[in-house]
C-alpha positions, -999 to 999 in steps of 0.1 A, spaced: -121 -154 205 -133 -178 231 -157 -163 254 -157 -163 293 -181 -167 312 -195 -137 331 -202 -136 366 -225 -104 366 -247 -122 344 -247 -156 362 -233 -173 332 -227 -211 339 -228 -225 302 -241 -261 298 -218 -286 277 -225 -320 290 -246 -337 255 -264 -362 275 -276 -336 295 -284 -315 272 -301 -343 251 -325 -350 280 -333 -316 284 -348 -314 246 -364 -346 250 -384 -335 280 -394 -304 263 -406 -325 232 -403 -292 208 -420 -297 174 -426 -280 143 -452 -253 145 -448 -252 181 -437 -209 189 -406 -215 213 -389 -190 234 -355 -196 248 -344 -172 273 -305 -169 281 -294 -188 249 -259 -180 259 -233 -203 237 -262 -218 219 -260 -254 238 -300 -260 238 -301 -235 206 -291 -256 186 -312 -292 190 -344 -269 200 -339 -250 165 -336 -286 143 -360 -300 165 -384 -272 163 -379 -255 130 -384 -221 147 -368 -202 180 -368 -169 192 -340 -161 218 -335 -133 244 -302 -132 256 -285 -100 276 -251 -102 271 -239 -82 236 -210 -103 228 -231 -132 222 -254 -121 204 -237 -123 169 -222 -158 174 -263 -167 184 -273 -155 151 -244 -173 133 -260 -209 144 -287 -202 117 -267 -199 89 -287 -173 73 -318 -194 71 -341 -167 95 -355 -197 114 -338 -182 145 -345 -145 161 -323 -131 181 -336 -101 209 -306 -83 230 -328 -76 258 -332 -82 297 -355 -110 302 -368 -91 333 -384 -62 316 -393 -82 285 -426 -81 273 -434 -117 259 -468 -109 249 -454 -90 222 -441 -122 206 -479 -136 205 -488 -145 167 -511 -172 171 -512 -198 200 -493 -193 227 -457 -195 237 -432 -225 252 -406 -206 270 -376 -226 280 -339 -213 297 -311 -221 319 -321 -188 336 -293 -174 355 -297 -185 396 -287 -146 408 -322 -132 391 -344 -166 386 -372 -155 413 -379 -121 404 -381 -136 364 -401 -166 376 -424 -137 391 -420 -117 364 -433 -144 336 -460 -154 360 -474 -115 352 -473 -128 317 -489 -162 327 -518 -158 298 -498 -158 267 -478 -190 277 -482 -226 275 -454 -244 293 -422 -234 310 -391 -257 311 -364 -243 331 -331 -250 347 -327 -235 382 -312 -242 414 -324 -270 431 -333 -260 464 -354 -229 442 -372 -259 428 -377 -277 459 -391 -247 471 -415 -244 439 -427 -279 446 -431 -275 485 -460 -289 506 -469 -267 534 -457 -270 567 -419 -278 560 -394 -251 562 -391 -244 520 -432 -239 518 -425 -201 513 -441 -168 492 -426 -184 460 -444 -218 468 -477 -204 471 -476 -182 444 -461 -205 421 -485 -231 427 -514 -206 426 -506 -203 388 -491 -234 373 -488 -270 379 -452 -276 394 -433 -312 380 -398 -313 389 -381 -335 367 -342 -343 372 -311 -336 387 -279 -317 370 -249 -323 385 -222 -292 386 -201 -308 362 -225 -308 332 -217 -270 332 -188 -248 323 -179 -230 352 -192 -258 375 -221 -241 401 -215 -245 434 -247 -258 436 -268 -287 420 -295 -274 397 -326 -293 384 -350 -289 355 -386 -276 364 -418 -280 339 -440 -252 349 -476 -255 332 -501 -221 334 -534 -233 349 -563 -220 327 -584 -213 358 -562 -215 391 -568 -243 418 -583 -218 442 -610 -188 440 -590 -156 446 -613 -123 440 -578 -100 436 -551 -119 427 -526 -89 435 -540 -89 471 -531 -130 471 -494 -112 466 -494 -92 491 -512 -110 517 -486 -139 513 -458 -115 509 -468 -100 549 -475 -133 562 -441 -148 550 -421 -119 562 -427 -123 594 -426 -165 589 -416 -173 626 -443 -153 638 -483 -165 644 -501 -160 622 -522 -132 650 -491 -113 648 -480 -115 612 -512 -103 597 -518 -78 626 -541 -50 611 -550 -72 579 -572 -98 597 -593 -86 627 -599 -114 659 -636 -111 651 -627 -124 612 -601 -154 626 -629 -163 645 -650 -165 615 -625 -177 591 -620 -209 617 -584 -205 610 -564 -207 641 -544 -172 645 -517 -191 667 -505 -209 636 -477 -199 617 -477 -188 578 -458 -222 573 -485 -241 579 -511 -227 560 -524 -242 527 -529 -222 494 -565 -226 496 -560 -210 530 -543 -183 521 -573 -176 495 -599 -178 524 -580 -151 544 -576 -132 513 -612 -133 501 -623 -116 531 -596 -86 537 -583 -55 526 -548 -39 526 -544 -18 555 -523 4 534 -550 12 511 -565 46 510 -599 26 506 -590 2 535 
């Protein structure tokens, strides 16, 4: 029976083969190389990633795909097969030797809390190549001070190297997105760009600041940064988060605390 596309899970299956084709090339899978597809769904990039790459693991959510997924093998156990939510998944677990190349059309309603989610896992993985929305992309790739420089921006950038790579039309998929989507390459840095003493405060300090985005940067951070410390930091309060670099944003939060703390 022909499955159809789910809307609870986001599913939006890519058919279009030169699409798809460009896709593997850019991802340049080899033998040897321990790949990690996340939201396989009808197999589409399965299949060239598994003859290009001898090997694949696959995480995919929805049950009824699952045994047509492990059909594409054809009994060879080159291809593993995990019914499992990508957002609680625990990738270090699939750590042998080397680290991992995790690729995916990831599904647009839940792609920035995984994209946060695999940046927790950051250590244990290579490369990312992933198709998102492209606006989410353009906001991965931001420069500060235009309007998609944002939370994800800074934290993205914090941890990888950003290259967006091309355009996918709606039409390469079945159903069609509203929405273009483009691929992404996301590369771990081994040692970030910037010197952060708590990363996890880097989170949080962004995550205040950008809540309060149309706000100075006096008012958004009230109770985190004290006038004596702006004056100090030689970062003008009166800005707004927008405009602030990442290496900024890793001065300010090199020298506070968390007002919520019980240690603050």
């Amino acid at each position: 029976m022909k499955h159809r596309p789910r809307k609870r899970f986001g599913q939006n299956f890519l058919h279009d083969q030169s699409v798809i084709q460009r896709i593997v090339d850019a991802i340049d899978p080899r033998p040897g190389q321990h790949l990690v597809e996340i939201g396989p769904g009808q197999g589409a990039l399965t299949r060239p990633l598994l003859e290009r790459a001898g090997a694949l693991e696959v995480i995919e959510l929805d049950r009824d795909l699952i045994e047509p997924l492990r059909l594409l093998d054809n009994a060879n156990a080159r291809l593993t097969v995990y019914q499992a939510d990508a957002l609680r998944f625990d990738f270090g677990q699939l750590v042998r030797e080397g680290r991992l190349r995790v690729v995916g059309n990831l599904p647009y309603n839940i792609s920035t809390p995984l994209l946060f989610h695999l940046l927790d896992q950051a250590a244990v993985i290579e490369d990312m190549h992933f198709m998102l929305q492209k606006e989410v992309v353009e906001r991965m790739a931001a420069q500060p001070g235009g309007g998609d420089w944002g939370r994800l921006s800074v934290m993205i950038q914090y941890r990888c190297a950003v290259t967006p790579l091309f355009v996918v039309r709606p039409g390469a998929f079945h159903p069609p997105p509203k929405v273009d989507s483009m691929i992404v390459r996301l590369t771990p840095y081994a040692t970030p760009p910037v010197t952060v003493t708590e990363p996890a405060l880097l989170s949080k300090v962004v995550n205040q600041a950008f809540s309060m985005r149309r706000k100075t940067l006096r008012n958004a951070l009230k109770g985190w940064v004290s006038p004596e410390q702006w004056t100090a930091l030689a970062i003008d309060s009166r800005r707004r988060p927008e405009t602030l670099s990442l290496a900024e944003f890793a001065v300010i939060t090199n020298c506070v605390r968390d007002p919520r703390s019980s240690n603050a």
